[in-house]
LUMTORBA-252170 format. One record per residue (C-alpha): x, y, z. Coordinates in steps of 0.001 Angstrom, whole numbers, plus 500000, padded with zeros to 6 digits. Each point is the difference from the previous one (the first is absolute). Layout:
BEGIN
(node (X,Y,Z))
...
END
This chain:
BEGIN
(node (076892,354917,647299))
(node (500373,501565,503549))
(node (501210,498233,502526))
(node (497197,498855,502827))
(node (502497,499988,503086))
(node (497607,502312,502365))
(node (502018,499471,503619))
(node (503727,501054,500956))
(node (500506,496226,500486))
(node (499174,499083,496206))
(node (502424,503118,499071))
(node (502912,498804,502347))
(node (499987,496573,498455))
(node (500007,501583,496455))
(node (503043,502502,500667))
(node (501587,497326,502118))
(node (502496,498317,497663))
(node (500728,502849,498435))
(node (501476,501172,503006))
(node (501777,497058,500762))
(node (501649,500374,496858))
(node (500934,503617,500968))
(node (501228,498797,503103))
(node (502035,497157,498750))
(node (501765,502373,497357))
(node (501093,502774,502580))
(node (501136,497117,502273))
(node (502065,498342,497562))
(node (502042,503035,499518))
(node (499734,501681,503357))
(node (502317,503276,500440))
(node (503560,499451,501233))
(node (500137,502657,502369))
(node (497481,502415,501648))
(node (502869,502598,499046))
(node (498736,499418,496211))
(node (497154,502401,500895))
(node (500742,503672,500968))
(node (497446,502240,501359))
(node (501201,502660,497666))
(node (500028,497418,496538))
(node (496792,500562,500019))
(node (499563,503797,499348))
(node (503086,500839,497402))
(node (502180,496956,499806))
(node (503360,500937,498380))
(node (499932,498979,496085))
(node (502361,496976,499389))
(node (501079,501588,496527))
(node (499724,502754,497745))
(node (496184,500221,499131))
(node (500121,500990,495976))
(node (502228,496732,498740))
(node (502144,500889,496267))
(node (500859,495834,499428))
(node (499056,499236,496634))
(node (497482,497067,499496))
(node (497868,498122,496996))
(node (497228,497289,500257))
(node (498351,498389,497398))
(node (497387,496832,499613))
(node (497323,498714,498331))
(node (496867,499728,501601))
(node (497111,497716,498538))
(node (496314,501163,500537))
(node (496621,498637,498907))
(node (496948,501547,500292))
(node (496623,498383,499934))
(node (497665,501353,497509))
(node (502989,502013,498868))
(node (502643,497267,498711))
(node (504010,499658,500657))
(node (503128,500747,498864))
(node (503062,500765,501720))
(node (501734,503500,501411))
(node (503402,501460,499882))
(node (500463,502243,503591))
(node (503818,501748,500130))
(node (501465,503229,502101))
(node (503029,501531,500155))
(node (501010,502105,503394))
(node (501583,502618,500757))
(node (501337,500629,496440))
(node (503308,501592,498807))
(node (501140,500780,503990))
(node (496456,501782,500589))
(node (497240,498921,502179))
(node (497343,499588,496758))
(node (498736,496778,499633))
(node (498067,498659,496945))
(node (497459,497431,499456))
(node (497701,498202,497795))
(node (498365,497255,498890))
(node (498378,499072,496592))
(node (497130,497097,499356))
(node (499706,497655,496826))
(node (497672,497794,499756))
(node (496196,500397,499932))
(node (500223,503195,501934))
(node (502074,502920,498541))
(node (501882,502863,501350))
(node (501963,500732,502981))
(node (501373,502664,503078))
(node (502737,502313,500372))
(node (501437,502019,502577))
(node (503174,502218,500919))
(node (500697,500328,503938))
(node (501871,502042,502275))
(node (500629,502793,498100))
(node (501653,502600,502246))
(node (499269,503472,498917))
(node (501028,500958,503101))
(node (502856,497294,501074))
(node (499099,498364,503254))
(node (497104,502224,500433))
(node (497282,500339,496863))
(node (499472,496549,498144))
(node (497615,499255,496875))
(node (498495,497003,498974))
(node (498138,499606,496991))
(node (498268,496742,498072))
(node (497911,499340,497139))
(node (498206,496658,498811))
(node (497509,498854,496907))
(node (497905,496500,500134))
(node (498442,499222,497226))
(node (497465,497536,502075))
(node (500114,498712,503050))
(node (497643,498596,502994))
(node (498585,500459,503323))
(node (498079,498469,502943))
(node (496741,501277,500703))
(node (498819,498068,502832))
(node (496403,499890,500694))
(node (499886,502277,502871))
(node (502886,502183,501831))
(node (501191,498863,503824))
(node (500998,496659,501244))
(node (496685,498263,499387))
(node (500405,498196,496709))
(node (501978,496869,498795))
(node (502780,498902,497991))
(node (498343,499667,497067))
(node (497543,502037,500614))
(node (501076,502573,497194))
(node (499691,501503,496121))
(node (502734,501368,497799))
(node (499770,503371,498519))
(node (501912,500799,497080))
(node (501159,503128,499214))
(node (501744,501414,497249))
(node (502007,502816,498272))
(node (501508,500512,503471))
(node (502897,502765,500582))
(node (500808,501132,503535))
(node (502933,502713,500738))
(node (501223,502145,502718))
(node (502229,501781,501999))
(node (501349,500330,503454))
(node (502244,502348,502184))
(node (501769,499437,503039))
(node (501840,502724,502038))
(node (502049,497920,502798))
(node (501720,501784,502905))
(node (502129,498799,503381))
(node (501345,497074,498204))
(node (497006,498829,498048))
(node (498564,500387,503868))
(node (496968,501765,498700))
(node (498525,500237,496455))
(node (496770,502089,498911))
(node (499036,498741,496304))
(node (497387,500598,497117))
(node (499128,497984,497291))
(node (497359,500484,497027))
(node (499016,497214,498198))
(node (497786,499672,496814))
(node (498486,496905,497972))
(node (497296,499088,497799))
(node (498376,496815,499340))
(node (496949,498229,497959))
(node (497487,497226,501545))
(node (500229,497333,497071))
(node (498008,496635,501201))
(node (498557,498609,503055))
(node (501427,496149,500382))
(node (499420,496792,502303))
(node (502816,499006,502491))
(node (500921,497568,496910))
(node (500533,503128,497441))
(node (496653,499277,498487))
(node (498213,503092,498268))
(node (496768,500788,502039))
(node (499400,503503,498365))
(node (501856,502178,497765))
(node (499943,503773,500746))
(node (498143,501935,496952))
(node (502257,503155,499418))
(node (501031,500793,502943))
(node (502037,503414,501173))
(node (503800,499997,500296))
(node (499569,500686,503596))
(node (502800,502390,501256))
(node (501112,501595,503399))
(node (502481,500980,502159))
(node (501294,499829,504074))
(node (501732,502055,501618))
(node (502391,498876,503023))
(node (501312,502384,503197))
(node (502167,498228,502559))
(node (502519,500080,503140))
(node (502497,497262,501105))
(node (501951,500039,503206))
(node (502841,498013,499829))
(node (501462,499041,503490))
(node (501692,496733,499053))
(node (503606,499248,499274))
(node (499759,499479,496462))
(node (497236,501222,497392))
(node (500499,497090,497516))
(node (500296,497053,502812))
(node (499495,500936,503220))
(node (500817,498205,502871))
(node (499112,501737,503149))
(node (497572,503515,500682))
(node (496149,501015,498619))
(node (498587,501129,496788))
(node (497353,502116,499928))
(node (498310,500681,496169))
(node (496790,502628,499793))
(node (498743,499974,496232))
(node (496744,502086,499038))
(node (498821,498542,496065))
(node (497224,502292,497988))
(node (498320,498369,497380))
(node (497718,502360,498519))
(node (497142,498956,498027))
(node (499626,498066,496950))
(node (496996,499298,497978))
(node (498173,498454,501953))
(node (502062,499669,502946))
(node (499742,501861,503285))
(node (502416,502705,501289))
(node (501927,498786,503539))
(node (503907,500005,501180))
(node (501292,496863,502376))
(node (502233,500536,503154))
(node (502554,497878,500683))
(node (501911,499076,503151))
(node (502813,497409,499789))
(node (501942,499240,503450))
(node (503148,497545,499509))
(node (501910,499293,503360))
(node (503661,497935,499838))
(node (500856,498385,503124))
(node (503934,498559,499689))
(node (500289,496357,500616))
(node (503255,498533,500334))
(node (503044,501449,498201))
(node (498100,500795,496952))
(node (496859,498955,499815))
(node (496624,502038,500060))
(node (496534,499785,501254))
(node (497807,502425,497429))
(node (496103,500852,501331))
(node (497674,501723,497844))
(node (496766,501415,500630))
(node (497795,501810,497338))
(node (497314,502245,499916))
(node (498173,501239,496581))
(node (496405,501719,500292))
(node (498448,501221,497132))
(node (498333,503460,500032))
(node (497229,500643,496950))
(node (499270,503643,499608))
(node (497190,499322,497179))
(node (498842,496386,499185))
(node (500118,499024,496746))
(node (497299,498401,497681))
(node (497713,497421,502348))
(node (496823,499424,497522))
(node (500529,496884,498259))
(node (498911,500548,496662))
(node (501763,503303,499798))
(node (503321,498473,500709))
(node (499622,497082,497382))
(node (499117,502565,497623))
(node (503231,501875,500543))
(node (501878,496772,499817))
(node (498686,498644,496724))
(node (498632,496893,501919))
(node (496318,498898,500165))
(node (499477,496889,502527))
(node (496255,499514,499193))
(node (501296,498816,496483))
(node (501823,497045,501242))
(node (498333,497129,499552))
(node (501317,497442,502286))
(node (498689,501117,503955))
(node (502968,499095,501800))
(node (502204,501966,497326))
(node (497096,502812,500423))
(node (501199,499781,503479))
(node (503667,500075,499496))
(node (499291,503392,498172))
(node (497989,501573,502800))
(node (502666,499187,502196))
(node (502643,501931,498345))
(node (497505,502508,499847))
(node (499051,500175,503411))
(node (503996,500151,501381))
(node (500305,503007,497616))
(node (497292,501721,501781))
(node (501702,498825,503318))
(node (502620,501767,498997))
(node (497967,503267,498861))
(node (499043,500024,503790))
(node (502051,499448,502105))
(node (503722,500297,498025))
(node (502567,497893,500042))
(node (503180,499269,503028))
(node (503162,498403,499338))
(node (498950,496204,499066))
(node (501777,496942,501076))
(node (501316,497145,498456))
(node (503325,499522,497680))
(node (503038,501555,500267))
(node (500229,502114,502822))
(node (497128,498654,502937))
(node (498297,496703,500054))
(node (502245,498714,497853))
(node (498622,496430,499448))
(node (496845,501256,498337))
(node (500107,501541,496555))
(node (500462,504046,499413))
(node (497373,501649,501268))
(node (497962,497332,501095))
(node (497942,502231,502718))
(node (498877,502949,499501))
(node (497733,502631,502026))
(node (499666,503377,501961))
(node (502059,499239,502484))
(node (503278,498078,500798))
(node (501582,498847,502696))
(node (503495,497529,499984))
(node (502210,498577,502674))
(node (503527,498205,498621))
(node (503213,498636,501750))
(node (502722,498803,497935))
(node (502979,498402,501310))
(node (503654,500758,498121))
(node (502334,497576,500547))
(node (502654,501152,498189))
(node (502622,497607,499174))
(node (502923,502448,499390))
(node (501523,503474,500232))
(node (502057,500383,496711))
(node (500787,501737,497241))
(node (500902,497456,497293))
(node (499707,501187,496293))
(node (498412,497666,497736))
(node (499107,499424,496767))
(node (497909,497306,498166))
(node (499607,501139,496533))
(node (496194,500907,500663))
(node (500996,502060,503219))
(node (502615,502390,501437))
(node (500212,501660,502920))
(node (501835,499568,503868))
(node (498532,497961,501925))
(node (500011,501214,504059))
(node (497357,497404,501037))
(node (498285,496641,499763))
(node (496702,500046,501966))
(node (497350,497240,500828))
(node (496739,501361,501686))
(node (496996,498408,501275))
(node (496897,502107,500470))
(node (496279,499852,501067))
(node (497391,502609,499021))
(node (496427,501042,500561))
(node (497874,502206,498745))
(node (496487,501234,499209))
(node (498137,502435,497581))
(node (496545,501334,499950))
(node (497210,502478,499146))
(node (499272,500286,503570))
(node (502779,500907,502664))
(node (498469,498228,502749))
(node (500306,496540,497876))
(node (503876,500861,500657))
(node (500004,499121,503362))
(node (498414,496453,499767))
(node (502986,497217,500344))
(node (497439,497213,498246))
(node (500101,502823,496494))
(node (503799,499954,500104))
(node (502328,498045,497568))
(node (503304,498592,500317))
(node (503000,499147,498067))
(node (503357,498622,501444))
(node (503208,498471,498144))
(node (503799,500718,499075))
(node (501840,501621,497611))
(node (503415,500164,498628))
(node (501472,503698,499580))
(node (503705,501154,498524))
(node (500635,503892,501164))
(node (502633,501844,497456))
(node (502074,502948,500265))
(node (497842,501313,497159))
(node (497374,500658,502501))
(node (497955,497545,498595))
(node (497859,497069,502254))
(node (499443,496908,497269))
(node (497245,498131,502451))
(node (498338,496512,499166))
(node (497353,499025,502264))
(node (497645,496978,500207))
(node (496645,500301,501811))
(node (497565,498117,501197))
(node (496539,500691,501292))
(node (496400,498995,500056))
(node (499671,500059,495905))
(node (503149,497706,499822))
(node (503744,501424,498958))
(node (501251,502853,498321))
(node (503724,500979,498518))
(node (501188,503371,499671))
(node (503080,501323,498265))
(node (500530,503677,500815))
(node (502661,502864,500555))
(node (499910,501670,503428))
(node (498541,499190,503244))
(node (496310,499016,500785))
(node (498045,502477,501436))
(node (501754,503095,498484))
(node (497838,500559,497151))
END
């Protein structure tokens, strides 16, 4: 629900420990010097090392998933990087169990060396299963959700980077396609509520245009300067859906602390943009969908169906901004938790790093160099809406603080674990790269 605060005293005592904590963190590891800090750092710091890395490096693990509704099984993730003395990289990971398929990608192919790069990835699900909460923004619950299963699901893509000054500025393109098919409508618990009645393979694609400005000392972990990342995504229409592209602009400032340590600040801003709504009349939409909610018998199921129906139409309206929740921002609530028009996200993360190394290691499942041991603690908020005014209201916000545990490689490669907590209770992540890049 939202929160009732309605004076600047009620929103001081909310933000209040939060801040504390903040404070307490930067304290404990206050900077040695003033010198630490240069004036000049901050435009176009020098890079601490060569900027496209050749060490070799493999991972693999098992990962065990289980998905309400859905079922559970266990998943095989692996990559390989910067192959045979090249900068490709390779990845993949394959599910058994109750859901079948898998992804695959090849990275970092230089068609150009140090200058044009390629990525490309493909993936097949044979069923998997989503949250549909019962309406977008902040204003609904933990619980307060459906799952939709989908089926027959392949996604691919491309991407293109040309990097210049360093990997100081990069202009890139990416066209990605995928096609999908609404299966059931299910409880929280996985229990069927309605069963779509041959419904279309629903296919589309997005198209992505985008600018980084690099003026940090190191692209993979940087340590002192400002990143600056424009991105521009098309999705045209499909089926039913409406036409409308999403800008993006992601801010990441690194104050040194210390010897080696790092202060990262984030801010985000995603608006939607919807050149021609979608489909908005109820009946039309469930048509399209294979769904009818009038035939459900039970009323709070009958409900449950409207719901997803009436997000979808949301959607049709007003588009859809970068979400938040998982991975990347609000990371102790679960991947894409909120959802709107409009985003807006504030982060800091503290890196302590613990060393400065390169020490080669290998431990059966995983090769690489190791040039850093990291612990962070971070705090995040964050908000999403329909309505860009409702961005501005502290009491609509969200937060998410905790610590993570991060090993940098020579590879190039960030393997993060991060535990979150926040208003809906904890959250772990296990990830490759940085919060906040993607």
């Amino acid at each position: 629900m939202k929160g009732t605060a309605s004076s600047i005293e009620a929103c001081i005592q909310r933000i209040a420990p939060r801040l504390v904590l903040a404070a307490c963190t930067i304290c404990a590891f206050p900077p040695t010097a003033a010198a630490d800090l240069h004036p000049d750092d901050l435009i176009a710091p020098e890079r601490r090392r060569d900027q496209f890395p050749k060490d070799f490096g493999y991972a693999a693990f098992p990962y065990p998933y289980r998905l309400p509704g859905i079922g559970s099984g266990l998943s095989l993730a692996a990559g390989a990087f910067n192959i045979a003395d090249t900068y490709t990289d390779a990845y993949g990971i394959v599910f058994a169990g109750d859901v079948k398929g898998g992804a695959a990608g090849v990275g970092d192919i230089h068609l150009i060396p140090r200058t044009l790069i390629l990525d490309l990835g493909y993936s097949a699900i044979s069923k998997a299963a989503f949250q549909s909460y019962a309406q977008r923004g902040m204003n609904t619950g933990k619980d307060d959700f459906r799952l939709l299963e989908v089926g027959d699901t392949e996604y691919y893509g491309a991407r293109m980077t040309a990097t210049f000054l360093d990997r100081r500025l990069e202009l890139h393109g990416a066209w990605y396609e995928g096609a999908s098919r609404l299966k059931s409508i299910r409880d929280k618990e996985g229990n069927l509520i309605l069963e779509a009645q041959d419904p279309p393979r629903d296919r589309g694609h997005t198209t992505l245009l985008g600018a980084r400005f690099d003026l940090t000392d190191d692209y993979t972990d940087p340590r002192r300067g400002l990143r600056l990342d424009i991105t521009r995504t098309q999705s045209p229409p499909r089926g039913s859906g409406p036409d409308y592209f999403v800008m993006d602009y992601n801010t990441t400032a690194y104050i040194p602390f210390r010897r080696r340590d790092t202060l990262a600040l984030n801010l985000l801003r995603s608006d939607a943009f919807v050149t021609r709504q979608g489909e908005t009349d109820p009946a039309a939409l469930q048509q399209q969908l294979g769904l009818n909610c009038a035939g459900v018998a039970d009323p709070t199921q009958q409900q449950f169906c409207n719901e997803v129906i009436d997000t979808t139409i949301a959607n049709n309206k007003f588009g859809t901004a970068t979400s938040l929740g998982g991975f990347d921002r609000l990371r102790s609530y679960p991947q894409g938790r909120f959802k709107g028009a409009h985003t807006g996200f504030f982060g800091a993360e503290y890196r302590w790093n613990l060393t400065d190394e390169r020490t080669p290691f290998d431990i059966f499942v995983m090769k690489s160099v190791r040039t850093s041991i990291q612990v962070a603690f971070f705090y995040e908020t964050g908000v999403t809406s329909d309505t860009r005014s409702d961005l501005y209201a502290r009491k609509n916000m969200r937060d998410s603080y905790g610590t993570g545990l991060r090993i940098v490689t020579a590879s190039g490669v960030v393997l993060r674990g991060d535990v979150a907590h926040g208003k809906e209770g904890f959250n772990v992540a296990i990830f490759i790269g940085y919060p906040w890049e993607l």
